[in-house]
Steps between C-alpha positions, in 0.01 A plus 500: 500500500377853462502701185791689495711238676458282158570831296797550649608141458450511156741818465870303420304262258339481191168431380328362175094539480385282274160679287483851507080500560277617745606290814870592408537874406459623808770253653723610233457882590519453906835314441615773240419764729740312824759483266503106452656318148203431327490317123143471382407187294230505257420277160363809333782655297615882548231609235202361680592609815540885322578782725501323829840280371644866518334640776585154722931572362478853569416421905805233492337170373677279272225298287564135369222504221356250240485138453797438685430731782556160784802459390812466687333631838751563753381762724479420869132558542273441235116598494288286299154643341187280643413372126880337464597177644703470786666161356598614156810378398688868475352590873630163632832520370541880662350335816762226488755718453440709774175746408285568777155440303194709665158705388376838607233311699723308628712802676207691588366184737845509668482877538162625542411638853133447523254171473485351163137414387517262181281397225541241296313215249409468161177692477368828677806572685541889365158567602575326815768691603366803416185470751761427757716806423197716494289339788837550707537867340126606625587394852729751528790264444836630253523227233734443230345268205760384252687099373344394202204760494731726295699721798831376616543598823858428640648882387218585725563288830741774618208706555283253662437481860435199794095592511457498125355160329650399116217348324669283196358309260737254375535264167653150499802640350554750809456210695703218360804574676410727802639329851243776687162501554241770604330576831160398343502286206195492305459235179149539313527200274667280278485364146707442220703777370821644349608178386704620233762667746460243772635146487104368597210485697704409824736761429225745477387403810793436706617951439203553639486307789803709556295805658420249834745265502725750686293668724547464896246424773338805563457555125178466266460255264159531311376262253156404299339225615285463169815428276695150440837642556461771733322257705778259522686755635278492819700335811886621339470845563798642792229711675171569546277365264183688357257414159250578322200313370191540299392134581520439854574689813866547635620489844749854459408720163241571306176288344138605337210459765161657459505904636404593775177674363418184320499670206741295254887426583779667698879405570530380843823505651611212808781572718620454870208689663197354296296551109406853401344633191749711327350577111148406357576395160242726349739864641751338223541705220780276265332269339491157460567173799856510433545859642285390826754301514774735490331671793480187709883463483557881546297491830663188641801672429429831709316352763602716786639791285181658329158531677230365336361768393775666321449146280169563414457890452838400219317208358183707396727767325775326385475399114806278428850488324600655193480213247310339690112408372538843504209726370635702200144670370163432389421624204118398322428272768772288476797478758845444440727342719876497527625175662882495344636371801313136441845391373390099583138284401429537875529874513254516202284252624496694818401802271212337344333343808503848608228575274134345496402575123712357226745756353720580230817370552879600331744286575844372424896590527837322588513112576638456849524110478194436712166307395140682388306180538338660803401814317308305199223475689425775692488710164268296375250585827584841493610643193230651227835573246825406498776717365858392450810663411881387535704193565223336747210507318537168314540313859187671614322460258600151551393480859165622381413288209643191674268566808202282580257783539618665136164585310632699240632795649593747243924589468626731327883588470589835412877658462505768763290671760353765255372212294377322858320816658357589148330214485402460862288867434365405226346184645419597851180629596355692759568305860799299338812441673827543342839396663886480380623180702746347333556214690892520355801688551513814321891465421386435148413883381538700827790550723235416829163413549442900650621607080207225399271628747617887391448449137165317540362768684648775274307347192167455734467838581549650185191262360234761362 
């Protein structure tokens, strides 16, 4: 279906968007702006909301706000936000009684007009997808980077032509009930996470698999080799089927060999016509295994897209995410890092191994039903000082005291992150690392882990 042809179907019917966020404002405006019936549901009342309750009235949008804002859903379409349920008992009684239930993601697979590229998994797939979006970008290619990377992109798809590529990265809430898949599917890992909005585990894992399980035979399905799940995966994909490994080689995608020059290691990359070096390991400039990683599944994935030099001339410049183990000064020696995204132990784990001297570490936030066990001890190897503030810290500290290796590492839990980055400068020294990874959600004090990451930063750089 193309994009006006589901505009215009929409025109004699009427349409409730559930959360009136990021992915959804935009939806809300495009279907203003065609004239559709539009009621926009939010829990936040009309004062929290403020001026855009008025602003959203005054361009024909009837609002359904508060606690009861599911309630008695009857519209014919109804858009769900990615963080709410699809089985919740007010969205399956408008389903049952007629409600057509869908997702701006959803839509924009049935209506964009150029290849899909998506990223998904539970660690590293931002930075992921944004290597592929600018790898494709420096080959000259038009790219449009939005799903859960913060830019909804289906008000755009009107504007979007046959020779573009959509680079997505998608969550396991996008992904629960899409029926579509894209051209190349990409999944960097898997581990336990957001178990407090999914059912389990197997739940977890089952909205993922959702980005290959629909594909078609001359589609991409590419997976890592190196992780439990993700390698399970290997023989069910629709396509063709390409991985990534840092242990072994791979018959299609990308492994570590020895360079060329002999001098240290270099991604290699196997296809159809043979091996080929494609990035010594040493031209990386992001930090830490994890992100060599990342590159290994964002060269599988444009294989026959972006010359191989294009990769490395981008990997010596490029210096990561926003948010992301991301630099924010040095100041007396000591460097600070902002790493708000590590919303999960493996994030921060992946954080700290990124490091080879033991650093300062602040940690804590929101309980997202998942365990820390694995953290514990990795803190212990690489952590010099431990810093804790909100509703996590007594599980971490937990996982750290509990773990075989514990020597006495010293914890200290403070009440906010002036307290934390007060006392990380007065105990760092010269050459000392310190890094904001929560390893938690950071739904307990901020609205999103880019406020955390924001506010941590703000109080780093005005340290004197």
């Amino acid at each position: 279906m193309k994009f006006e042809e589901y505009l215009s179907s929409l025109q004699n019917k009427t349409v409730a968007v559930i959360g009136i966020g990021v992915s959804n404002r935009p939806l809300i405006d495009l279907l203003l702006s065609r004239g559709v019936t539009v009621t926009a549901c939010d829990k936040k009342d009309r004062a929290a909301l403020g001026a855009l309750a008025e602003e959203l009235e005054q361009n024909g949008c009837r609002l359904r706000l508060g606690p009861e804002y599911l309630q008695g859903l009857t519209e014919d379409v109804v858009f769900r936000t990615p963080g709410i349920r699809p089985d919740l008992p007010e969205l399956t009684a408008a389903v049952e009684h007629g409600s057509i239930l869908t997702s701006e993601m959803e839509i924009f697979f049935e209506v964009c007009p150029c290849p899909i590229i998506a990223v998904t998994g539970s660690d590293g797939k931002t930075t992921t997808t944004t290597i592929i979006a600018e790898l494709l970008r420096a080959a000259g290619k038009t790219v449009h980077l939005g799903g859960n990377i913060g830019h909804p992109l289906l008000a755009e798809a009107g504007g979007m032509k046959a020779e573009d590529i959509a680079v997505l990265e998608l969550s396991s809430f996008q992904l629960m009930t899409m029926e579509k898949s894209p051209h190349i599917a990409v999944v960097t890992n898997l581990a336990p996470n957001h178990l407090d909005v999914h059912k389990d585990y197997a739940e977890y894992i089952s909205a993922k698999e959702n980005i290959f399980t629909h594909q078609f035979l001359e589609d991409i399905a590419v997976f890592n080799a190196d992780n439990d799940v993700t390698r399970s995966f290997i023989g069910r994909e629709k396509g063709r089927l390409r991985t990534f490994s840092r242990r072994g080689t791979v018959e299609y995608g990308a492994y570590i060999a020895s360079a060329d020059s002999g001098e240290g290691q270099a991604i290699w990359i196997a296809n159809e016509k043979g091996c080929r070096m494609v990035l010594p390991l040493k031209e990386i400039k992001l930090p830490g295994i994890h992100n060599v990683e990342n590159y290994m599944a964002a060269a599988s994935a444009v294989d026959g897209l972006v010359p191989d030099g294009i990769i490395r001339n981008f990997a010596r410049s490029f210096g990561g995410v926003e948010h992301r183990i991301e630099l924010v000064r040095e100041l007396d020696g000591v460097r600070y890092y902002n790493d708000s995204i590590a919303s999960s132990p493996s994030r921060t784990i992946a954080g700290l191994n990124s490091f080879s001297e033991k650093v300062i570490l602040i940690a804590g936030g929101k309980d997202k039903g998942i365990s820390y066990d694995s953290l514990g001890p990795v803190v212990n190897e690489h952590v010099k000082l431990l810093i804790l503030c909100g509703a996590t810290a007594g599980v971490i500290r937990a996982s750290v005291e509990q773990a075989e290796n514990y020597r006495g590492l010293e914890i200290i839990d403070v009440e906010d992150y002036h307290q934390a980055v007060s006392l990380a400068r007065s105990r760092a020294r010269a050459g000392d690392v310190v890094i904001l990874s929560p390893a938690s959600t950071s739904f307990d004090r901020f609205a999103n882990f880019m406020e955390r990451g924001n506010v941590f930063k703000e109080i780093v750089n005005h340290l004197m």
